[in-house]
N, C-alpha and C positions, 0 to 999 in steps of 0.2 A: 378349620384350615381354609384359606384364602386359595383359588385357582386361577390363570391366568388367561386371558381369551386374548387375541390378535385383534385389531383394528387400527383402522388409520387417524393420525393425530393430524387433520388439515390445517390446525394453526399453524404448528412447526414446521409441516411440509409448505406452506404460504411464507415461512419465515426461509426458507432453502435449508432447512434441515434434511429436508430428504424421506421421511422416513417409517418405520413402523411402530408402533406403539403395543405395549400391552400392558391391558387393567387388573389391575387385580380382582376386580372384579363382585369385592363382596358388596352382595346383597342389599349390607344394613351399612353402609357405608352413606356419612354425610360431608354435606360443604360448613358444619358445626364443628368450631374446634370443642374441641374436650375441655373438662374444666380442668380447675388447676388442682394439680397435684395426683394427677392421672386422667383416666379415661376409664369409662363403662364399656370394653369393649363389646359388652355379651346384648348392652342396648343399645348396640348401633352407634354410640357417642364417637364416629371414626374423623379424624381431620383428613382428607383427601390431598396427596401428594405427589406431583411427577418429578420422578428420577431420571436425568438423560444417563445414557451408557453407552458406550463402545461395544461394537459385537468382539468384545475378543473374551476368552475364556473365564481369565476370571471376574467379567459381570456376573457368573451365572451365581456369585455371593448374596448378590441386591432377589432375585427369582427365587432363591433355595432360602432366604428371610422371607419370602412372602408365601412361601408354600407348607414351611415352617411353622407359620400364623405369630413370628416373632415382631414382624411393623403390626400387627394388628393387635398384638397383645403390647405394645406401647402409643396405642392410642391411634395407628396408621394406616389409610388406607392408598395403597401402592400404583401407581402406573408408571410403566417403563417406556421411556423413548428410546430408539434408538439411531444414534449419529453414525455419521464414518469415522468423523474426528474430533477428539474433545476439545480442540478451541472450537469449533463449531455451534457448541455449547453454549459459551459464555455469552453472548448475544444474547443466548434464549430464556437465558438465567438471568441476566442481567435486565430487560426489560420485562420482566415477570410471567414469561411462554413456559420456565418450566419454573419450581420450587428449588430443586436440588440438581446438581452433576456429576460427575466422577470423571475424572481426566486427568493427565500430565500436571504434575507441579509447573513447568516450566510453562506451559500454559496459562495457568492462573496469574503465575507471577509476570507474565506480558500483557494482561490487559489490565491488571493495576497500575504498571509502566505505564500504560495508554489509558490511563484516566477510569479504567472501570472500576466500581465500589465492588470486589470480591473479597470472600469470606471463605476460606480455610476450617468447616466444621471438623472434619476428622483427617485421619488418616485411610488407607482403603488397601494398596498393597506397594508390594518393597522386592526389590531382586535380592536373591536368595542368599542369602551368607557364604555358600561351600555346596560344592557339590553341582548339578548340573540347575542350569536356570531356566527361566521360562522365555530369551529372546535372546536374539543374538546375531552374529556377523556369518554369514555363510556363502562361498565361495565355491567357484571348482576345482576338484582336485587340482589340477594340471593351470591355475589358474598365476601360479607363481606369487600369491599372497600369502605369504609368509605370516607375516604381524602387519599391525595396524598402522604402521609409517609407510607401506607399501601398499597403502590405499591411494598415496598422492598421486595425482595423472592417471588414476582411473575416478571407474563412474560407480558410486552406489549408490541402490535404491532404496528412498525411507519413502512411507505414508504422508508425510506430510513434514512439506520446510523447516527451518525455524523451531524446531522442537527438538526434543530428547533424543531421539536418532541422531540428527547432524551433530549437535552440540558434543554428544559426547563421545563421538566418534573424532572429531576436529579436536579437542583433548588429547584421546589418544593418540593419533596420530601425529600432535608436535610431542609427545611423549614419547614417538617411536622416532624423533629425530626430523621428522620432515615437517614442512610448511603446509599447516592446516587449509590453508585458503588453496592449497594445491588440490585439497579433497573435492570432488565436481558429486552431486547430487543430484538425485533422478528422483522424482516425485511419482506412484504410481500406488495403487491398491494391495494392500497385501497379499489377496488371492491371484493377481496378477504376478506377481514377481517368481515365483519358480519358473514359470516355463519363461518368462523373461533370461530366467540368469541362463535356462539351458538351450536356448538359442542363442545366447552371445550376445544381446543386449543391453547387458547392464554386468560389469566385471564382480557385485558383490550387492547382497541383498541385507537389510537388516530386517528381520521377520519376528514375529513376538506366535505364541501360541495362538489356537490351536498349527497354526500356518508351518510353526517352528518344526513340527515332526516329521509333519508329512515330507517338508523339505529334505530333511535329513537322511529318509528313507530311498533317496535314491542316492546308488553307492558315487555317480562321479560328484554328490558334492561334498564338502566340511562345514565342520564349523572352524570359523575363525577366532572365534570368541568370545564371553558374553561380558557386551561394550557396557551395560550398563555398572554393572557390580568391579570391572574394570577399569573404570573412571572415578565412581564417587563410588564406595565402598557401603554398603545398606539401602542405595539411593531409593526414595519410592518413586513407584514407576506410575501411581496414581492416588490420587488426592480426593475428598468429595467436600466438594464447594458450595457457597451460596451465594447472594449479591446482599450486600451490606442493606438495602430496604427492607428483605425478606427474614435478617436476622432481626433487624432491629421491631419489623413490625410483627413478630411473628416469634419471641424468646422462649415461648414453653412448644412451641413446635418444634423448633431450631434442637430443644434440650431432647425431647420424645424422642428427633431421628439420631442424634450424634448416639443416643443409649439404643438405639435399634438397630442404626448401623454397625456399631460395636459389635453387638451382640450378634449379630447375624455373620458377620466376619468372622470371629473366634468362631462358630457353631459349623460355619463352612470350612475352614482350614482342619477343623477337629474332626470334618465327616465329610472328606474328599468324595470318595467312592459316592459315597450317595447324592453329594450335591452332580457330581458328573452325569450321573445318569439322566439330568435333568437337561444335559446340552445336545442332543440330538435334536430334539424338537427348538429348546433355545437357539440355537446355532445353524440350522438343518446340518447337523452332521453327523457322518455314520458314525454307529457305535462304535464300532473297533477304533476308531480316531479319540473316539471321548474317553474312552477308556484307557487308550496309551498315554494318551498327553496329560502332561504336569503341570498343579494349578501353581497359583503365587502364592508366596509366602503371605498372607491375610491379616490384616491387625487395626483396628483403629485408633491403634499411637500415631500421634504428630511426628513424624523425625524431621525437629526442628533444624538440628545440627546438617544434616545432609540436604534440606531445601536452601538452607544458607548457602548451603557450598555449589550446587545450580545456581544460586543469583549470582555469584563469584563466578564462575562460568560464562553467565548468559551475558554479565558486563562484561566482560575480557575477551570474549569475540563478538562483540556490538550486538546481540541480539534485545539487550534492554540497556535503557540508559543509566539505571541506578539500583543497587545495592537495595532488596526486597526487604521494609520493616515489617519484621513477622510477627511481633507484638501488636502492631495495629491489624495484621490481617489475618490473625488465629482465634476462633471464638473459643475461648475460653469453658 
């Protein structure tokens, strides 16, 4: 079993990622890829690879595969960075600071728009069919939002621009009848925005897990709704990526992670309980927090169908200039 140790990744934080990293740490881990047709994992034969992540809940999929010993039992030796924001990523992926990412489709498909070479390896996680989700629109009581057309002329707050928050909130809300462009946006940290909406600075929050509960847990506010699975119906809420150099220079590593990402996905969605206990320390967050809160629905299917319908989006309120070909940008 592979263990994780904290340290700082100075390339990334030198590129403005910010951030912290952790190694997996093994031992017998080399800069040797594996031959073909697997790996020796028991000799050391590891290829060495960093995955960026977002601290939000369900990264702890990519940690609870390394502790598993499932990248290592496909030939993988694991280090974690970690960003604020998955476009933040694609820089780092793209000029070769990290191997792999995990972020927003809607992301990926903006720096293809903007010339960058990415790659679509798998799928990573998806808002939930039915039933309660893992993000969503939350409000105060007494706040007079009703639905999601009566967001127009006020202010909510996402993580970041131009992404999956606004988009598909500007959706729903000319779907609630009102003028999208009416919708005003506030850029701010997730751990920031409760006490933001409970002092009156910001009419409506879009907050994703573990952020989502604790929010919740205080009676004057609601949920409004969860904007994702109410706009595009299965949408994934995150993707993991590569840069078209790194597939192409690199196809039996590319194949090792999309089969260990997988697997690690199914092994975490099938052993909730246990991967959560791993997010106190991933996360610094109390237990009682990790233990109520609800991970993502997990899978490393492409949902080809539902990243088409964000590019159909992302053209339709100017956020990209053209219609994503996801035949060129899904490796196979």
């Amino acid at each position: 079993m592979q263990s994780s140790r904290l340290t700082l990744l100075s390339a990334l934080a030198a590129a403005g990622l910010a951030l912290t990293a952790c190694s997996s740490g093994s031992p017998s881990g080399t800069d040797e890829a594996p031959a073909s047709g697997g790996s020796d994992a028991a000799a050391g034969d590891l290829t060495q690879v960093t995955v960026g992540l977002v601290p939000l809940a369900a990264s702890i999929a990519v940690e609870y595969g390394i502790q598993e010993g499932i990248f290592e039992k496909h030939g993988l030796d694991v280090e974690i960075a970690l960003a604020n924001a998955g476009a933040a990523m694609l820089p780092a992926v793209s000029n070769g600071q990290m191997d792999f990412g995990v972020g927003n489709p809607l992301s990926v498909l903006t720096a293809v728009d903007q010339g960058l070479d990415m790659k679509i390896v798998a799928g990573y996680c998806n808002s939930a069919d039915a039933g309660e989700d893992t993000s969503g629109v939350v409000t105060r009581v007494d706040a007079g939002i009703e639905d999601y057309g009566d967001l127009a002329g006020k202010t909510t707050s996402i993580n970041a621009l131009r992404t999956l928050g606004d988009l598909t909130l500007m959706d729903l809300a000319e779907q609630g009848g009102s003028d999208p462009a009416d919708v005003k946006f506030a850029e701010m940290p997730f751990q920031d925005m409760p006490a933001q909406l409970e002092q009156g600075n910001t009419d409506a929050i879009w907050i994703p897990e573990p952020f989502l509960t604790t929010a919740l847990e205080d009676p004057d506010n609601e949920l409004l709704g969860y904007s994702f699975r109410d706009s595009i119906e299965g949408m994934p809420t995150m993707v993991t990526f590569t840069s078209g150099t790194f597939a192409e220079e690199n196809p039996e590593t590319v194949e090792q992670f999309q089969a260990a990402i997988t697997e690690a996905l199914a092994a975490t969605d099938e052993n909730n309980d246990e991967a959560k206990k791993l997010l106190p320390e991933f996360m610094s967050l109390p237990e009682d927090v990790a233990t109520a809160l609800k991970l993502d629905e997990l899978g490393g299917e492409v949902r080809e169908d539902q990243i088409q319908a964000i590019g159909e989006l992302a053209v339709k309120y100017g956020f990209i200039d053209q219609e994503p070909d996801l035949d060129s940008m899904i490796v196979q």
